[in-house]
C-alpha positions as CSV (number, residue, x, y, z in Angstrom):
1,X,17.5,-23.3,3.4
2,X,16.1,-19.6,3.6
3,X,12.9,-18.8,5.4
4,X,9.8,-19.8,3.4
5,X,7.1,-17.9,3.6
6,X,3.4,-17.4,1.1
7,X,2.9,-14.2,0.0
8,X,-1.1,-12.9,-0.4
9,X,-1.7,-11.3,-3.7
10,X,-3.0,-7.7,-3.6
11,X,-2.4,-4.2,-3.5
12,X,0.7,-3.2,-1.2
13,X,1.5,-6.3,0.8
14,X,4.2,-5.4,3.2
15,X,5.6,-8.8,3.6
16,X,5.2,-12.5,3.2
17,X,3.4,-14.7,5.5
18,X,5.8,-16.8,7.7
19,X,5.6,-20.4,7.3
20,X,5.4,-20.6,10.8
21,X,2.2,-18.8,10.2
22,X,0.7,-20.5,8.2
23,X,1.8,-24.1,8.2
24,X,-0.4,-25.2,11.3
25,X,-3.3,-24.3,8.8
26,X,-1.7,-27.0,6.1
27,X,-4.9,-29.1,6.4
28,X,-7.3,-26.4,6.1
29,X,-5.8,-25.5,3.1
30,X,-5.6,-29.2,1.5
31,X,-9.5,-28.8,2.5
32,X,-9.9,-25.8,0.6
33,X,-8.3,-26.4,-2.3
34,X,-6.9,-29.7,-2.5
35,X,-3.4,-28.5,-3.0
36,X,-0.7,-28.7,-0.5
37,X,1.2,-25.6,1.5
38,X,4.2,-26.6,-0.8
39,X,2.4,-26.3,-4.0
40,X,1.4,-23.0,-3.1
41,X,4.9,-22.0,-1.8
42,X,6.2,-23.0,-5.4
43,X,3.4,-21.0,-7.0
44,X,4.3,-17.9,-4.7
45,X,1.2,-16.6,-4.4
46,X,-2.3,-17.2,-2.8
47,X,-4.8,-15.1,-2.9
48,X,-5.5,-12.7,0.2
49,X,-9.1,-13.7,0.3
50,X,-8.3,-17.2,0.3
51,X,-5.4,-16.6,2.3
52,X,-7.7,-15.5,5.1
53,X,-9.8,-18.1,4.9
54,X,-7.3,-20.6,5.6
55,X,-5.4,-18.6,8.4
56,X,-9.2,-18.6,10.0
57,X,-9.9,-21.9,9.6
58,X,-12.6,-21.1,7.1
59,X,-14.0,-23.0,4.2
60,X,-14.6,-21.0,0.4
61,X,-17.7,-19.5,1.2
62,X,-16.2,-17.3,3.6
63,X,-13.4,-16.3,1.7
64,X,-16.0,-15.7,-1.0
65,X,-17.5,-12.9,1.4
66,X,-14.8,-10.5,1.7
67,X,-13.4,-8.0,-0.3
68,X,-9.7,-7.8,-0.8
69,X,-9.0,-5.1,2.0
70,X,-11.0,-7.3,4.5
71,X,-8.5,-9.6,4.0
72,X,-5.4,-8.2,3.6
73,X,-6.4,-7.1,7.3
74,X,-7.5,-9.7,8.4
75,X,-4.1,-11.2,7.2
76,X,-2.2,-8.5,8.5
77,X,-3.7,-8.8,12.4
78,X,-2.8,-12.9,12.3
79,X,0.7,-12.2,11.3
80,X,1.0,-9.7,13.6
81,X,-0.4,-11.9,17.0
82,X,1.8,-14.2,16.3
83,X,4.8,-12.5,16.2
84,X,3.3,-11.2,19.4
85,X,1.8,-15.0,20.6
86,X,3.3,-17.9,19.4
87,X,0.0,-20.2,20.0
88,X,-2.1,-17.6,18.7
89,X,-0.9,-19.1,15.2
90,X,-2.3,-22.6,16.2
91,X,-5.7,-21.6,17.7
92,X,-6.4,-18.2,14.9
């Protein structure tokens, strides 16, 4: 099996979010949305907003609060620690 990985919907995403990423935030997520990791994976997509939200441990409200660029770099700085620091990932 390839490398899964979520991608955040908006305007020029560079790449997909490594699992590894974003699976220690599976119950965030569940929290959020009630939907599992998987389901999104199958969808493809989540939205970078939302995306955020669950990479920060935060509930709707905050994703709610940012526009689509805040996101996308807030996204973008996650993906990049933890390439940099594994157990940023867990503790982001």
């Amino acid at each position: 099996m390839g490398v899964r990985s979520l991608t955040p919907s908006g305007r020029e995403v560079a790449a997909s979010i490594p699992w590894s990423v974003i699976e220690p935030h599976r119950e965030q997520a569940r929290r959020n949305y009630d939907q599992s990791l998987e389901t999104f994976a199958s969808w493809g997509v989540l939205d970078s907003r939302e995306m955020a939200a669950v990479l920060r441990n935060n509930g709707l409200k905050y994703a709610l609060s940012l526009s689509e660029e805040e996101a996308l770099i807030i996204v973008h700085r996650i993906v990049e620690n933890c390439a940099k620091e594994v157990e940023h990932c867990k503790s982001s």
